[in-house]
N, C-alpha and C positions, 0 to 999 in steps of 0.2 A: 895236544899240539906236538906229537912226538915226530919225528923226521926220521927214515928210514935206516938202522943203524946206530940210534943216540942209544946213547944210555945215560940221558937225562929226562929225568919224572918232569915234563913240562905242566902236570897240570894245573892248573887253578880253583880253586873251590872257594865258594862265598854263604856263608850261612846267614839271615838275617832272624833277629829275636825281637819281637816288640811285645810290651805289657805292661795294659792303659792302669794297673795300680798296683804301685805308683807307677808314671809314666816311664818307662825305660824300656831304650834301645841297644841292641848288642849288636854289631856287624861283626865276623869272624871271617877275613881272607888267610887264603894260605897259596903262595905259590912259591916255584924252585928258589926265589929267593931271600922272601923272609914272610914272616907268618905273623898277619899285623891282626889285632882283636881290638874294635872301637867302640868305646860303652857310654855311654849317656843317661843319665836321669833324671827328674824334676820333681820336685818334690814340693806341694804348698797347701800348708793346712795351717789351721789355729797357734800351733806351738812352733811350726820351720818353714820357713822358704829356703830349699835347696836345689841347687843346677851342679852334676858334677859330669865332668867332659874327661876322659882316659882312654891311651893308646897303648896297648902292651905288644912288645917286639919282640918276635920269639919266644914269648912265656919267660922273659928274662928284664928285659930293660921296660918300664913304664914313667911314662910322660901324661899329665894331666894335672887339671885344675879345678879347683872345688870352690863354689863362690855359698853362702847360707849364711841367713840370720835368723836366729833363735828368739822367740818370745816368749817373756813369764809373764806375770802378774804377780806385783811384790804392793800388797796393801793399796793403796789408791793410785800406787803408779806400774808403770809398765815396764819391761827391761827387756831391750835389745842386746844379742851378743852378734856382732856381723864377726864374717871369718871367710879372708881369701885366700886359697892353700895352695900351691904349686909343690907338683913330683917330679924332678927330674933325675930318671933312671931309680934308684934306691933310696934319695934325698927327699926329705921332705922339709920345706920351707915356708911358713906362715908371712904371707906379704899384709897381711892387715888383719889383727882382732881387736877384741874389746869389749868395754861395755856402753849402752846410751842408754840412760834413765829417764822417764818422760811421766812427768805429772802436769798435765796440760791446763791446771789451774792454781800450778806454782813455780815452777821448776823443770830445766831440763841439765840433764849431766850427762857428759861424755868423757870417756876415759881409751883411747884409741892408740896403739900400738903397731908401727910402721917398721917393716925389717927386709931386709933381703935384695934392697936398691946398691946397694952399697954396705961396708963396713958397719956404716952407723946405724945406730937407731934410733927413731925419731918416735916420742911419746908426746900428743896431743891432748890437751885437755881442754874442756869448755864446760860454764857454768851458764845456766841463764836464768835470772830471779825474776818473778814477778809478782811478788806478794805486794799486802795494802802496803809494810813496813820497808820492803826495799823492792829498787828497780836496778838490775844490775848486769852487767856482760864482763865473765872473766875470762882467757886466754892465753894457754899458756904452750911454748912449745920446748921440748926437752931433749936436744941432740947428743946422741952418747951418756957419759958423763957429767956433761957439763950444768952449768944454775941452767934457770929457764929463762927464756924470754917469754915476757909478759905486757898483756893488755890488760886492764882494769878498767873499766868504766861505770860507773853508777852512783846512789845516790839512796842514804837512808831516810827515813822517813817515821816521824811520828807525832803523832797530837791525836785529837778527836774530830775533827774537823778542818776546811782549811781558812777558818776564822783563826784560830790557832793550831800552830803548829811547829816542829823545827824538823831542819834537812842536814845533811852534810855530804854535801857533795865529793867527788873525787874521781879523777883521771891519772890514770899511771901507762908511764910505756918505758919499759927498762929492758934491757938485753944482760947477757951474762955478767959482762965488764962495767954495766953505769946505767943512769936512769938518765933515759934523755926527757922524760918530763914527766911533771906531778904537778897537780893542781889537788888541792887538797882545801875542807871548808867546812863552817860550821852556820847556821843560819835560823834564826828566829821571828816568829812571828805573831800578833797579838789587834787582832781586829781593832781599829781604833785608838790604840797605844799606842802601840811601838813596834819598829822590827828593825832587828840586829843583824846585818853580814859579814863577815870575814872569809878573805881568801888568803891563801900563799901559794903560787906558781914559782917551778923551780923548772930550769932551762936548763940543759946540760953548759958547763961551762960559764954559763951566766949566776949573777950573783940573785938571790932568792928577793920574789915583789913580795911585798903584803898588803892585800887589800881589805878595805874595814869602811862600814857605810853605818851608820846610827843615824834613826827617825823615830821623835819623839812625838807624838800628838797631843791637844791640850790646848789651851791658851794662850799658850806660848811654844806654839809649835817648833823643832828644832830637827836641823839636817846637820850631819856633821860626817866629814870621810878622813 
């Protein structure tokens, strides 16, 4: 596209590179005013799911993002690492890793790692229990420095049977500075006998309830709270 007299190299060149394994694309432009290289990949098999998207500007500056979760097998359960990376120019910056643990007939763990929104950093974490012996969901988030704020909710669990049995239940939700609530408990039970409840609910700023429920069976049956 030269004009008669330039002596400016007007032209343009475009290279394209595709290759189905693993799937990856190169586009290579070059014209008079910058010389842009776009590259892409996908990657998905047993052990990774990866998508990675880069633009290099003049063989100098590169911009892109790398999105991939990593799978093992750790004994009966499975482990996810997710990981989403941003380049800008010579920076590299990790916006989410971690790890997620998944035993699909016990337990699930996450352990997640947030950075590069801001200053802070934010550390996520979640439990999830589902054995015979406890039911349970915990929650915790971790900004900077600071305690965690925290959800607790569940409830343990044991006897033979649920002719007999005892529980102790519990709810918590606290932030750095104070627990705005707990409910906390212990509970008994005995086919035919008896069965024992106790609670304590605690309100932020409110003075702490205790609740208590006793039932005897028998002849002289008895309820008392």
């Amino acid at each position: 596209m030269n004009t008669p007299g330039s002596k400016v190299n007007r032209m343009i060149s475009t290279d394209v590179t595709i290759d189905y394994s693993p799937l990856q694309v190169d586009v290579t432009v070059i014209s008079p005013w910058k010389k842009l290289n776009f590259n892409s990949a996908l990657v998905a098999n047993k052990e990774i799911y990866s998508m990675v998207g880069s633009v290099l500007v003049d063989d100098m500056d590169k911009y892109g993002v790398t999105t991939e979760a990593k799978i093992s097998k750790k004994g009966s359960s499975y482990v996810y690492n997710p990981l989403i990376q941003v380049v800008y120019k010579s920076t590299s910056n990790n916006l989410l890793s971690g790890q997620i643990q998944v035993d699909l007939d016990k337990k699930i763990q996450a352990d997640v790692l947030l950075e590069g929104f801001n200053k802070e950093r934010y550390n996520v974490k979640g439990d999830l229990t589902f054995t015979d012996k406890e039911k349970r969901l915990r929650t915790s988030l971790n900004v900077g420095d600071k305690d965690d704020y925290v959800i607790n909710i569940g409830t343990g669990f044991s006897g033979k049977d649920l002719r007999n049995f005892q529980v102790s239940p519990e709810l918590v939700v606290k932030t750095p500075e104070k627990v705005l609530i707990s409910l906390t408990g212990t509970g008994d039970y005995k086919a035919n006998k008896q069965a024992n409840a106790n609670l304590t609910l605690s309100i932020y700023k409110q003075k702490p309830a205790t609740f208590s429920l006793k039932f005897k069976n028998g002849p002289k049956s008895k309820l008392s709270m």
